[in-house]
N, C-alpha and C positions, 0 to 999 in steps of 0.2 A: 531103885534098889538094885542091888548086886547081890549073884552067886557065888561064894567064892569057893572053886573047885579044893580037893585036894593038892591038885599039883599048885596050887598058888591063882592061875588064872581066871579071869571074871566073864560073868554072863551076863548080861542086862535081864532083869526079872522085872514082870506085874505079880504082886500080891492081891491077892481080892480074898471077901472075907464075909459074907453074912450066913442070917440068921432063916432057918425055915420054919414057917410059920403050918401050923397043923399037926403039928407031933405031943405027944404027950408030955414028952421032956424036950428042953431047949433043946435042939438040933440046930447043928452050923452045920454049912459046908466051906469046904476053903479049895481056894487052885490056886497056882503057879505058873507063868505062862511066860516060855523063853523068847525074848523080844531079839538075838539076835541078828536073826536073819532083817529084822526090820530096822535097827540100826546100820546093817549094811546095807541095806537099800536106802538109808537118808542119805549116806554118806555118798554115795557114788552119784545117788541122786545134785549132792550139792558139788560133786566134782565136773558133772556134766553140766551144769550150771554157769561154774568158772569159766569152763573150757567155751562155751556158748558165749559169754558175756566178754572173752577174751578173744575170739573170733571175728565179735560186731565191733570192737573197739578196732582192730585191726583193719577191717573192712571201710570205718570209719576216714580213718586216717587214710588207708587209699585214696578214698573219693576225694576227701578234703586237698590232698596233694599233688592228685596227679593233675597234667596239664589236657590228656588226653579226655574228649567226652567220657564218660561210663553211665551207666544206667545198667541198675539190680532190679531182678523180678523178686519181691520177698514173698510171692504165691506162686501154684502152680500154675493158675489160670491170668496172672500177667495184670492183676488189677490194680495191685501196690507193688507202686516201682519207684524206685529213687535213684537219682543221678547226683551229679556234682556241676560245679558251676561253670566247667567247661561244655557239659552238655546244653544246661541252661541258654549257656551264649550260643551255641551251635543254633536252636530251635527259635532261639528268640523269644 
């Protein structure tokens, strides 16, 4: 669902909606709850994503090409490492 401001533009909204149960008369209560901030956080989330997935592609293709050994540490501590198949031949 959308808010749609006076000036024209939109808010991402939840609508929520029940009933309270222990009153004499039906009593609802209802909220409204502006999900903006959490729309930009998916989005940036899926931009740094891209940017990650476009990085290993890149890194990829190095390994894949270069003639030179390489070997990557993908941890701090050096457990998972990958090289290319000039390192390969190097080590035997």
């Amino acid at each position: 669902k959308e808010y749609i401001r006076p000036d024209g533009s939109r808010i991402p909204i939840l609508i929520g909606v029940a009933a309270l149960p222990g009153y004499e008369r039906l009593t609802w209560i209802c909220f409204v709850v502006d999900l903006s901030e959490r729309k930009q956080a998916e989005q940036a989330l899926r931009a740094s994503e891209l940017r990650e997935k476009s990085r290993a592609a890149l890194l990829q293709t190095v390994l894949n090409t270069s003639p030179a050994p390489i070997w990557v540490a993908l941890d701090r501590d050096c457990e998972k490492i990958i090289g290319n198949a000039a390192g390969d031949r190097l080590l035997g």
